[in-house]
N, CA, C and O atoms as CSV, one atom per row, in Angstrom:
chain,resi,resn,atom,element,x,y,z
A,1,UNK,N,N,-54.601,2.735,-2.703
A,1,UNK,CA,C,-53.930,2.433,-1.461
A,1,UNK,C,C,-52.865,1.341,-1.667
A,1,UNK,O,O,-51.735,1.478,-1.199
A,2,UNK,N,N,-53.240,0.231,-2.387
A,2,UNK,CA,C,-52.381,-0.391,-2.615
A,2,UNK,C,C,-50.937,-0.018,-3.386
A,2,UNK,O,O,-49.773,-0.353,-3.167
A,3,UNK,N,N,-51.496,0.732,-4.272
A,3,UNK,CA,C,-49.908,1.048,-5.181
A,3,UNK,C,C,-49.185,1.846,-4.576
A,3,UNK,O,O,-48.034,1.937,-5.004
A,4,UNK,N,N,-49.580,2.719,-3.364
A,4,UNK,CA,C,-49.288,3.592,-2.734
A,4,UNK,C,C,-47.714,2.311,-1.941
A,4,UNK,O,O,-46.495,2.198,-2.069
A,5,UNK,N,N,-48.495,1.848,-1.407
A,5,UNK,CA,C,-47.661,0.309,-0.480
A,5,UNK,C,C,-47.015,-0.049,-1.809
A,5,UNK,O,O,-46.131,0.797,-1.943
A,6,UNK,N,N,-46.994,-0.845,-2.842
A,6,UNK,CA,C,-46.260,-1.034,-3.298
A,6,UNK,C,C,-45.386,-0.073,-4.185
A,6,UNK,O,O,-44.736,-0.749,-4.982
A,7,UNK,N,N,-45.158,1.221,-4.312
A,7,UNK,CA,C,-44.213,1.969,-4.923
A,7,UNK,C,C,-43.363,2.651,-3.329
A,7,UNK,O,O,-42.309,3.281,-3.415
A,8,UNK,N,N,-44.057,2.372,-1.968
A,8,UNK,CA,C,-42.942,2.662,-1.252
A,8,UNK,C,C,-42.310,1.447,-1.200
A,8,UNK,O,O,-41.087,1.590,-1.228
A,9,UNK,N,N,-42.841,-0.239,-1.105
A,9,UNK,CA,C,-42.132,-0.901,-0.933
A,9,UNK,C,C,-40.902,-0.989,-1.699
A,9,UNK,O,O,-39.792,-1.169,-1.198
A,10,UNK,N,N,-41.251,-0.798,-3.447
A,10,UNK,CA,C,-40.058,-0.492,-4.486
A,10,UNK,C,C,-39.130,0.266,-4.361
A,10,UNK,O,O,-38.065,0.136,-4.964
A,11,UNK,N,N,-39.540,1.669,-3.118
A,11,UNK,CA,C,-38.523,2.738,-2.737
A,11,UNK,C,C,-37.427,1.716,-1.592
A,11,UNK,O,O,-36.203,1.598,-1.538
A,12,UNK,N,N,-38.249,1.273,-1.002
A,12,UNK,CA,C,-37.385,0.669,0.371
A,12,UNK,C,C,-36.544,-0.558,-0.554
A,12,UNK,O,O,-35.524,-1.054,-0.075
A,13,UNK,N,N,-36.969,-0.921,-1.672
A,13,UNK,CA,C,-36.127,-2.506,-2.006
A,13,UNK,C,C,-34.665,-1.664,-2.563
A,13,UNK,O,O,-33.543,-2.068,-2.257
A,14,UNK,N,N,-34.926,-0.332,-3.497
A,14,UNK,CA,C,-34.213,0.248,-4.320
A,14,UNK,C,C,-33.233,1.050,-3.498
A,14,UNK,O,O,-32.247,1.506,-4.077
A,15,UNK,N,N,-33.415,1.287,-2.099
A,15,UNK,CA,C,-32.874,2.311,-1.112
A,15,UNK,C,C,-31.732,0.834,-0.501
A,15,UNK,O,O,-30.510,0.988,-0.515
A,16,UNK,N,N,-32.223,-0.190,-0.124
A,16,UNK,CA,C,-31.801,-1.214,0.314
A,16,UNK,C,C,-30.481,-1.832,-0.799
A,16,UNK,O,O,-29.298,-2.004,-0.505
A,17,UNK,N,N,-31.025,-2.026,-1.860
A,17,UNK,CA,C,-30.161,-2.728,-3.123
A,17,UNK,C,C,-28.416,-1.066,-3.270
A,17,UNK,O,O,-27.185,-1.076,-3.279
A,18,UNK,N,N,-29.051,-0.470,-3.314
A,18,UNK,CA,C,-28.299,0.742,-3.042
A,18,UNK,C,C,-27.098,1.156,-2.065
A,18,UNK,O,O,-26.086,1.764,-2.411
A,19,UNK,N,N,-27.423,0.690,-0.728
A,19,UNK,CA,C,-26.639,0.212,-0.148
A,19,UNK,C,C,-25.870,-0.645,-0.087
A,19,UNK,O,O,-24.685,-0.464,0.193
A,20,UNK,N,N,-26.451,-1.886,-0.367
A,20,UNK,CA,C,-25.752,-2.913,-0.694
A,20,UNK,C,C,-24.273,-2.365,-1.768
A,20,UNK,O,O,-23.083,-2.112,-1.581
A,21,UNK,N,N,-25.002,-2.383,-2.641
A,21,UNK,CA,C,-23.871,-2.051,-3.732
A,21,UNK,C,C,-23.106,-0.911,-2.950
A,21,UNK,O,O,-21.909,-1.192,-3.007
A,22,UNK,N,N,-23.302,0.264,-2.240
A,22,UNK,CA,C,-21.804,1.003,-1.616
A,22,UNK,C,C,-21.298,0.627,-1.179
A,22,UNK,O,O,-20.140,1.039,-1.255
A,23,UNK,N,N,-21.639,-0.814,-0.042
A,23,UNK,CA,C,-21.051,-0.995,1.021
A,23,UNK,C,C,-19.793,-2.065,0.152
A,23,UNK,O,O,-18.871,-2.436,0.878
A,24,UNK,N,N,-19.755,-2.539,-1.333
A,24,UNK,CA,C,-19.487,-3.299,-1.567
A,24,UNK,C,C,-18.662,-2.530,-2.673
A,24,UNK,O,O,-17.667,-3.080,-3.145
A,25,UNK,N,N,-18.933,-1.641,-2.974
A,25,UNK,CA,C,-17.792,-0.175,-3.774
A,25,UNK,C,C,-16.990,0.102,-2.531
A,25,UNK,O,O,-15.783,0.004,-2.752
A,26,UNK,N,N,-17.261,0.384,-1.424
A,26,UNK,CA,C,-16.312,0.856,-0.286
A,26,UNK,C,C,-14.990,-0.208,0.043
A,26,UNK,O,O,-13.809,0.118,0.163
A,27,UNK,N,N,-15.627,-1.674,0.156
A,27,UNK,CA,C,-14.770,-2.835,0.352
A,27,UNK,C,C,-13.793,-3.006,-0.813
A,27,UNK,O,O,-12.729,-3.512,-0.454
A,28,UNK,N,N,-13.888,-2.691,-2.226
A,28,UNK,CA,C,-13.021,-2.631,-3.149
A,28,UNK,C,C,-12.579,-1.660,-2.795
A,28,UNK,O,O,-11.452,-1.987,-2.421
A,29,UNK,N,N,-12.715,-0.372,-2.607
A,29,UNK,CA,C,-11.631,1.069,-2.570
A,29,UNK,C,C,-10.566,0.388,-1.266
A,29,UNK,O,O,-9.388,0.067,-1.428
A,30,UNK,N,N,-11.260,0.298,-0.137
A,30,UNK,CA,C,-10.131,0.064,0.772
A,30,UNK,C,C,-9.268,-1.091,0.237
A,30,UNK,O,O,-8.177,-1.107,0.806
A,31,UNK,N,N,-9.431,-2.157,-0.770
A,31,UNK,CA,C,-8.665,-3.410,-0.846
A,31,UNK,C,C,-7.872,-2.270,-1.962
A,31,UNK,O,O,-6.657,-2.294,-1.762
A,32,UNK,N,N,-8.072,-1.779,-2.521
A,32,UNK,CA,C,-7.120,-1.337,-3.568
A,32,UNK,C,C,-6.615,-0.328,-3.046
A,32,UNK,O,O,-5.639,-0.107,-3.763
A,33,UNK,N,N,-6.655,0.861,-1.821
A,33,UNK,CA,C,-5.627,1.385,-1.342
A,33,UNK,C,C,-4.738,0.303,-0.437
A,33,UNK,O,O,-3.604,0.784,-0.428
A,34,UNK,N,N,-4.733,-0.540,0.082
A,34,UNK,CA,C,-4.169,-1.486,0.638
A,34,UNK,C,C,-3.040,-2.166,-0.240
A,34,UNK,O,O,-1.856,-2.154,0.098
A,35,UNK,N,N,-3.405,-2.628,-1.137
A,35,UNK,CA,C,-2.638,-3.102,-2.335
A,35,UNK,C,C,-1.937,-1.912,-2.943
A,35,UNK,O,O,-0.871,-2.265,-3.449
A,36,UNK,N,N,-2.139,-0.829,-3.043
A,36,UNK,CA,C,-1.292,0.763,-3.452
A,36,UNK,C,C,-0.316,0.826,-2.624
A,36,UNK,O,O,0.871,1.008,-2.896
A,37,UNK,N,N,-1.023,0.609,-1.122
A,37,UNK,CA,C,0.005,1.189,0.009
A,37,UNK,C,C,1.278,-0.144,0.021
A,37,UNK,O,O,2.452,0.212,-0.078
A,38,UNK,N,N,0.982,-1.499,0.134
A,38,UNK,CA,C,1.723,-2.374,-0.149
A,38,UNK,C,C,2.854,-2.082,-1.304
A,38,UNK,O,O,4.052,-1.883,-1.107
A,39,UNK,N,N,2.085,-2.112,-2.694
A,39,UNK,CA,C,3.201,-1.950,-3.553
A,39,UNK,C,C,3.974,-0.364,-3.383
A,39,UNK,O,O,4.735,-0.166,-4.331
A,40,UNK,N,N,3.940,0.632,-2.520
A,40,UNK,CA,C,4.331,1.524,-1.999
A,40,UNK,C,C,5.859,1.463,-1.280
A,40,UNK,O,O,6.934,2.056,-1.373
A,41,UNK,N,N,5.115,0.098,-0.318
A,41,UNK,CA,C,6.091,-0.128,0.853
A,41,UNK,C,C,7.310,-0.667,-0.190
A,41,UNK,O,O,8.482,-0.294,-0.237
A,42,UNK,N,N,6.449,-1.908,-1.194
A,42,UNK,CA,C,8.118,-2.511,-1.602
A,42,UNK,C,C,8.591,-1.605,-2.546
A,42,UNK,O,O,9.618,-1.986,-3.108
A,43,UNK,N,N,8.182,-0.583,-2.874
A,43,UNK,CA,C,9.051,-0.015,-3.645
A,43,UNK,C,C,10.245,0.833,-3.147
A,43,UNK,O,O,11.295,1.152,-3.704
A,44,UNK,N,N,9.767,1.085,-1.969
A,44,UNK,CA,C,10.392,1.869,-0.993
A,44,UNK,C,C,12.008,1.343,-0.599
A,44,UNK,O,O,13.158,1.778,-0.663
A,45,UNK,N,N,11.164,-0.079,-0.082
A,45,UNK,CA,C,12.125,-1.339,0.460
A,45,UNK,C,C,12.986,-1.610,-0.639
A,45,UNK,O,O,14.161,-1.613,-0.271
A,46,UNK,N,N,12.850,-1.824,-1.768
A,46,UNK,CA,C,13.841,-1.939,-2.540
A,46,UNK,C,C,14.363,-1.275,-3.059
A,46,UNK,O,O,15.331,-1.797,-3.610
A,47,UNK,N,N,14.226,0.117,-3.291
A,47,UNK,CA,C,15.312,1.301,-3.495
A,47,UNK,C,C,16.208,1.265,-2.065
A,47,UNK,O,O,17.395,1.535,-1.884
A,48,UNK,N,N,15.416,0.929,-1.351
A,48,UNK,CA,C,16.997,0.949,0.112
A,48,UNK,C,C,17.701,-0.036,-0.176
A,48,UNK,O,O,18.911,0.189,-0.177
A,49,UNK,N,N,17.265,-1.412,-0.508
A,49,UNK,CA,C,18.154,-2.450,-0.658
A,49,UNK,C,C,18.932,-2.071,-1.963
A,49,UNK,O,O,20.045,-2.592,-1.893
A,50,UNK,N,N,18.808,-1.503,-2.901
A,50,UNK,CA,C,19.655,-0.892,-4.476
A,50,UNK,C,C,20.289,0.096,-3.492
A,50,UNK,O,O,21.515,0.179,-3.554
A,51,UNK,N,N,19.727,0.769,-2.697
A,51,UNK,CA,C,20.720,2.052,-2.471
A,51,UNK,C,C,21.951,1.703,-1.526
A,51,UNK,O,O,23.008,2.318,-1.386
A,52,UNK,N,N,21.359,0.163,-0.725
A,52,UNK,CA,C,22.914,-0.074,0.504
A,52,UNK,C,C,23.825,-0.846,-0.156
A,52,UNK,O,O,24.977,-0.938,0.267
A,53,UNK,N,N,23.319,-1.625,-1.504
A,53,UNK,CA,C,23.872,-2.438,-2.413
A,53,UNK,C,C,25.443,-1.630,-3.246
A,53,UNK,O,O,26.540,-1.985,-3.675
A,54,UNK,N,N,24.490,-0.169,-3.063
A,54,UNK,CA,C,25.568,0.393,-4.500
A,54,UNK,C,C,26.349,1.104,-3.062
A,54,UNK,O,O,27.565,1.290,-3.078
A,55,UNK,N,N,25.826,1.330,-2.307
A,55,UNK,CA,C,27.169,1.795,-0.981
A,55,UNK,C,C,28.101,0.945,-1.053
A,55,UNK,O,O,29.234,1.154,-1.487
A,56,UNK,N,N,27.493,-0.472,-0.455
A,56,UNK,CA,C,28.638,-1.483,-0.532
A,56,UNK,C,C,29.496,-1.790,-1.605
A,56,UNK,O,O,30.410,-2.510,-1.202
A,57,UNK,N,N,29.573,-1.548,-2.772
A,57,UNK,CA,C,29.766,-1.249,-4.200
A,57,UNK,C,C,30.930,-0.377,-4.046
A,57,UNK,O,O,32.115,-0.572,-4.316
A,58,UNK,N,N,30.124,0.949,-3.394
A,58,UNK,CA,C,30.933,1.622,-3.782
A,58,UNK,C,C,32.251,1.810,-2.419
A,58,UNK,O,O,33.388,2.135,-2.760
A,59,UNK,N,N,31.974,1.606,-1.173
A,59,UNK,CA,C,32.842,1.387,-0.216
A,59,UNK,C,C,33.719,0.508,-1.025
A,59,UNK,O,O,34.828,0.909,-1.376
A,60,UNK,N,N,33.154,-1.012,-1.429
A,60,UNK,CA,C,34.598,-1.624,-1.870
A,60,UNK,C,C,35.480,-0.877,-3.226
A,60,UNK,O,O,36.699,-1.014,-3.338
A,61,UNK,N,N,35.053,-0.472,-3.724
A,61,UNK,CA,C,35.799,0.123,-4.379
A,61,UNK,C,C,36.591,0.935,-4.107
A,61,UNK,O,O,37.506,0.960,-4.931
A,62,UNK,N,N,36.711,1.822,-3.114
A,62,UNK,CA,C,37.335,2.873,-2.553
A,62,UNK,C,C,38.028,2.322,-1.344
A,62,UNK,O,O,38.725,3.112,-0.708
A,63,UNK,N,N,37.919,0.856,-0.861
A,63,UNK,CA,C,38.582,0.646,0.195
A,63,UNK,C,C,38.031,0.326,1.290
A,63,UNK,O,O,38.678,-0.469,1.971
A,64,UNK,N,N,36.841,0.749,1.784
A,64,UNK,CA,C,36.823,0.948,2.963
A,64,UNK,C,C,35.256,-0.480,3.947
A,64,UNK,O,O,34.808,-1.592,3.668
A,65,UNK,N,N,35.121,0.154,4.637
A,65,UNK,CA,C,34.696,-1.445,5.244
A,65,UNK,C,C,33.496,-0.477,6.577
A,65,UNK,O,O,33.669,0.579,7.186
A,66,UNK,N,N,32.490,-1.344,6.568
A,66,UNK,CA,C,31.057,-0.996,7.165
A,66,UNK,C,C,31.750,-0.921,9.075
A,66,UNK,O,O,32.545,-1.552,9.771
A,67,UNK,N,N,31.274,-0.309,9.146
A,67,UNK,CA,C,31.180,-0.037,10.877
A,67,UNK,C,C,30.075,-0.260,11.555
A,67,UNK,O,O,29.484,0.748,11.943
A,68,UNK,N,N,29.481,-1.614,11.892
A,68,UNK,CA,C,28.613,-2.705,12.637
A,68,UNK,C,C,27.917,-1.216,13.736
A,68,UNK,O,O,26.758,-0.861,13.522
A,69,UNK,N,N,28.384,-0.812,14.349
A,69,UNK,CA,C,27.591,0.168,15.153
A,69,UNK,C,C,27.279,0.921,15.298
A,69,UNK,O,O,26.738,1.343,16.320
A,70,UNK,N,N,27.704,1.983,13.270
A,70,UNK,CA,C,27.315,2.655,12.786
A,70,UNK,C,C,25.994,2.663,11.950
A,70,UNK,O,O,24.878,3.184,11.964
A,71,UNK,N,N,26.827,1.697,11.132
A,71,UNK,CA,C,26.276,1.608,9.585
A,71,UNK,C,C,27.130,2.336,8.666
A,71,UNK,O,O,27.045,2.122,7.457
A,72,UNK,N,N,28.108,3.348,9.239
A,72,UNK,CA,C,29.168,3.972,8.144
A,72,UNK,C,C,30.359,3.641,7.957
A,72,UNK,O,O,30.975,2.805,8.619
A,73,UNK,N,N,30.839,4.377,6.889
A,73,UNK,CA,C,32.163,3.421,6.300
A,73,UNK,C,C,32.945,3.969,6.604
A,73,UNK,O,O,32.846,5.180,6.799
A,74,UNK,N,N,34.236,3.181,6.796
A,74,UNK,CA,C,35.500,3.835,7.304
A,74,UNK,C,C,36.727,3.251,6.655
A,74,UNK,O,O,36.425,2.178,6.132
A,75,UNK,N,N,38.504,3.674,6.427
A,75,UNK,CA,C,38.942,2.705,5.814
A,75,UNK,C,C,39.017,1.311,6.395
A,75,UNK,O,O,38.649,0.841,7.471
A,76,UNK,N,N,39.693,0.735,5.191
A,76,UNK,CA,C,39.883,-0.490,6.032
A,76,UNK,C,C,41.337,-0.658,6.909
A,76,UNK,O,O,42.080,0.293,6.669
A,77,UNK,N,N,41.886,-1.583,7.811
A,77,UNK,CA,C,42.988,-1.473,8.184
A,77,UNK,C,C,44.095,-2.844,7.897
A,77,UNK,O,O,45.266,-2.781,8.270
């Protein structure tokens, strides 16, 4: 009777410890899609900033000058 009680108690410590540890595998997965999705965003963000960089680049080169209520280029006058 007794070992009976103590090999469920070992089930309940081992069922318990078990959890523990997912709930604590789950908290790393979400911190590291978080940190994915982050370095996501700036990668994003800085191909736009390279990509309005080489517009402006390339507008001046060709002349022409940003339109404030566009965003597009037009010549200059």
């Amino acid at each position: 009777m007794i070992a009976k009680l103590m090999v469920m108690l070992a089930a309940l410590a081992a069922l318990w410890i078990i959890s523990k540890l997912l709930v604590k595998i789950r908290a790393q997965g979400s911190e590291l899609n978080r940190r994915r999705e982050a370095e996501v965003l700036q990668r994003q963000a800085e191909a736009i900033r390279e990509d309005r960089a080489r517009a402006e680049r390339e507008a001046d080169i060709i002349d022409l000058e940003e339109d404030p209520e566009t965003g597009d280029f037009r010549e200059r006058r």
